[in-house]
N, C-alpha and C positions, 0 to 999 in steps of 0.2 A: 621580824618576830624574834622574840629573846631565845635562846636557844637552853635545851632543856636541862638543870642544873646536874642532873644525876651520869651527863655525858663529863661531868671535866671539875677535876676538884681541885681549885686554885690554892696555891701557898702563899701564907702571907711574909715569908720571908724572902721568896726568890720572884713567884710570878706578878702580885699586886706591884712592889717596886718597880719591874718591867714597865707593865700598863701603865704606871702613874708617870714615870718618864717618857713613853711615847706618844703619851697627851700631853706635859707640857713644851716637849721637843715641837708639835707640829707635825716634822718630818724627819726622820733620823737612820741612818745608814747601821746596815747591819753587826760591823766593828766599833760606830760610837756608840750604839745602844751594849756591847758587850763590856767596852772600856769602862761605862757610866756604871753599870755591874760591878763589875771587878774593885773598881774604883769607891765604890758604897757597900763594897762589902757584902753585897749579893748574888756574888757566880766568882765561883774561881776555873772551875772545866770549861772550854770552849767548845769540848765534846755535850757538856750537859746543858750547855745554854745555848748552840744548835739546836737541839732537842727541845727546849724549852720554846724558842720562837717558831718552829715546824708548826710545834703543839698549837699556841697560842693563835697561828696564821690558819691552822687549818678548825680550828671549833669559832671561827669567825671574831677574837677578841682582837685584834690587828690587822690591818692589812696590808698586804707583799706587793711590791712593784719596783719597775727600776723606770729613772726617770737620765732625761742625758745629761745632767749635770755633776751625776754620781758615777758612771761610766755602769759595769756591768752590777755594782755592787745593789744588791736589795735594799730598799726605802720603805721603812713603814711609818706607818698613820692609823692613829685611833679608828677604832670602827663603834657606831651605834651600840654595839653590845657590850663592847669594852667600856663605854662613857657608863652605861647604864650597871654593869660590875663595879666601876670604882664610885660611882655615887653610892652602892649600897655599904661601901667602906668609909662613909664620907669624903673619897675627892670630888668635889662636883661644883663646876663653876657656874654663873648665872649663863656667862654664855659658852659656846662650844665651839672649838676648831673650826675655821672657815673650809669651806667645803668649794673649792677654785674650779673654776671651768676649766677646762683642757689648755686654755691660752696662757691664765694666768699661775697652773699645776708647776711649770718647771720654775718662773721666778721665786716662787714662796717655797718650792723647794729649795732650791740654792740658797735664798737667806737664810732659812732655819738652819742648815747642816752647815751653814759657817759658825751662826752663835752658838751651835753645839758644840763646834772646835774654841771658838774662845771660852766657852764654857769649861770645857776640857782641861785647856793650857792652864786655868786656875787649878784647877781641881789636882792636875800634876806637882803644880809647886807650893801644893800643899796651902795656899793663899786665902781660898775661899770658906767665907765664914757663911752667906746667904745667894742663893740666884732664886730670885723673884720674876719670872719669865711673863711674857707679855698675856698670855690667856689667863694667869691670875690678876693682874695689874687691870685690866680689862674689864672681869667678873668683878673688881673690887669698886672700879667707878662706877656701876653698876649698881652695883649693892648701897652705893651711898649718895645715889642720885645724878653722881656726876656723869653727863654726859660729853660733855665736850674738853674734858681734860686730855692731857697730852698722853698718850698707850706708849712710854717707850720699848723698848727689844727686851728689858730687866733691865731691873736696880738691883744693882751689886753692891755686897758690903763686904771689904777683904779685910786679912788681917795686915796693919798697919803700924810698924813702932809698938809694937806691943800692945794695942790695941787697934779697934775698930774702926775703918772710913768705907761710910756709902756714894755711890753715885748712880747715876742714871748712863747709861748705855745705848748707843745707836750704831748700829753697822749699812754704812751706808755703799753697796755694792754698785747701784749707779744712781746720777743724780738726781732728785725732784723741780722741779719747775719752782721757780721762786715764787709766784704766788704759795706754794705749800709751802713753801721754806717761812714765808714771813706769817702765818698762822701759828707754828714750830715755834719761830722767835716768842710770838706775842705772848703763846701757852710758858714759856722756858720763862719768860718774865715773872710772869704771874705765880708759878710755882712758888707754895710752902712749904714744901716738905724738905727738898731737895737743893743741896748750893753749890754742886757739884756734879757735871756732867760731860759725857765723854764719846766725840763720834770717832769713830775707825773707817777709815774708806780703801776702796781698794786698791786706786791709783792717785797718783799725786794731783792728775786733772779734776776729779773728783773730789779731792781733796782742799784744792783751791778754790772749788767755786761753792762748794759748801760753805766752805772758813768764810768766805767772803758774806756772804747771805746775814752772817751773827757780827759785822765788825762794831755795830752798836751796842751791842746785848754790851749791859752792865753784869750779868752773871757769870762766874766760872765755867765759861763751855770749852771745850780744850777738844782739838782734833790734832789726830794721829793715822801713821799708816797703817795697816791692817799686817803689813810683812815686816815691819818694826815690832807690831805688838807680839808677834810669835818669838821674836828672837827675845824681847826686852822688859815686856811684862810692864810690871807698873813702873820703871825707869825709861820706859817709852818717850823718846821726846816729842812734845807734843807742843802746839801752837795757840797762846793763851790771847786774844783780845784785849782782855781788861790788864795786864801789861804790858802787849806788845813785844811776848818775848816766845823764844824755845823753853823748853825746860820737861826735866822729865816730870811727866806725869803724876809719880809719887812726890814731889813740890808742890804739886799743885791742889793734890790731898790732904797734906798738913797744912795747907794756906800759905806757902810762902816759898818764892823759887828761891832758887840756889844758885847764889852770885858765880860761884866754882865751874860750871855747869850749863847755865843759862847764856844764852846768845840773844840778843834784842835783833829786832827786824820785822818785816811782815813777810806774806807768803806771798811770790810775786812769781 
């Protein structure tokens, strides 16, 4: 049941922003949801934006939990009342946050609160021009029929040489089964929109048998390590197919590596 309006009078400067970041978060930890604040220019008190999530947890537009891959720290997630407040502001996707059984609660926690940190680490150096997160990317094959298109993690567009490069995004925490990987490939082929795309893994082993799965893809898929990308950003060096080389990252966004730089080899 919707809860009765004249209990809780939303702001659209400080609590709407909240909400609309912890539906596209997924899942988000009580310090990234206050950084994303700060960082947007909607909470500078970490005494009022306490106050603000208490608020917000206890008139049912969020929900509190701690899951063990955050340790003690609080994790929220959209709640039914919250989707149906920001639909009346227009945020409203065709579909909604997946709702995990208790088995798969802690995995789709941990992924989401890592792409919040990479989310983050752009937003700090000032980088990020768009983050297009996967429950809109989703809502939007949706809306345009597409069902069997590739949902990656966001498509990112940073700021680049003084202007704009997008790519697609994937955090891959542990592996998938090559049958999914080669479905990945076939979707990564066919893509139009997209000529740029970029997985993060979280160990090197992971990392290898990923790379491996795309050594045919004719498309820019570039994989890198997830503990590179916090120190290195878009100079991340990352491992290209379609030359068989290293190179960082930001090479591989302007289309061309950097002889200086680039190391040839595979990932062995």
């Amino acid at each position: 049941m919707r809860y009765i309006k004249d209990c809780i009078s939303l702001s659209s400067e400080h609590d709407y922003p909240l909400l609309r970041q912890v539906l596209r978060s997924g899942f988000i930890t009580h310090d990234q949801l206050f950084e994303f604040m700060q960082l947007g220019k909607h909470e500078s008190s970490r005494s009022t934006f306490n106050w603000r999530a208490r608020r917000l947890t206890k008139y049912g537009m969020i929900a509190r939990r701690t899951v063990p891959c955050a340790g003690k720290a609080f994790v929220y997630s959209i709640t039914p009342a919250g989707e149906i407040e920001l639909a009346g502001v227009g945020e409203q996707f065709i579909t909604t946050p997946a709702k995990p059984d208790r088995n798969n609660k802690e995995l789709q926690a941990a992924h989401s609160l890592e792409l919040n940190n990479i989310h983050l680490s752009l937003l700090r150096a000032d980088l990020l021009v768009r983050w297009v997160p996967e429950i809109q990317l989703r809502s939007r094959n949706l809306s345009m029929g597409v069902r069997n298109g590739k949902v990656y993690d966001a498509i990112v567009t940073v700021r680049l040489d003084n202007r704009g490069a997008t790519f697609a995004i994937e955090y891959e925490r542990t592996a998938k089964s090559e049958g999914l990987y080669a479905e990945v490939f076939n979707k990564f082929e066919a893509e139009q929109e997209l000529d740029r795309f970029l997985y993060l893994a979280s160990t090197e082993d992971v990392l290898k048998f990923v790379s491996w799965q795309f050594r045919n893809s004719k498309r820019t898929v570039c994989f890198g390590l997830l503990a590179d990308w916090y120190r290195r950003l878009l100079d991340t060096e990352v491992f290209d197919w379609t030359c068989h080389q290293y190179r960082p990252f930001r090479s591989a966004l302007i289309g061309g590596a950097d002889p200086a730089q680039a190391s040839t080899g595979v990932l062995s």
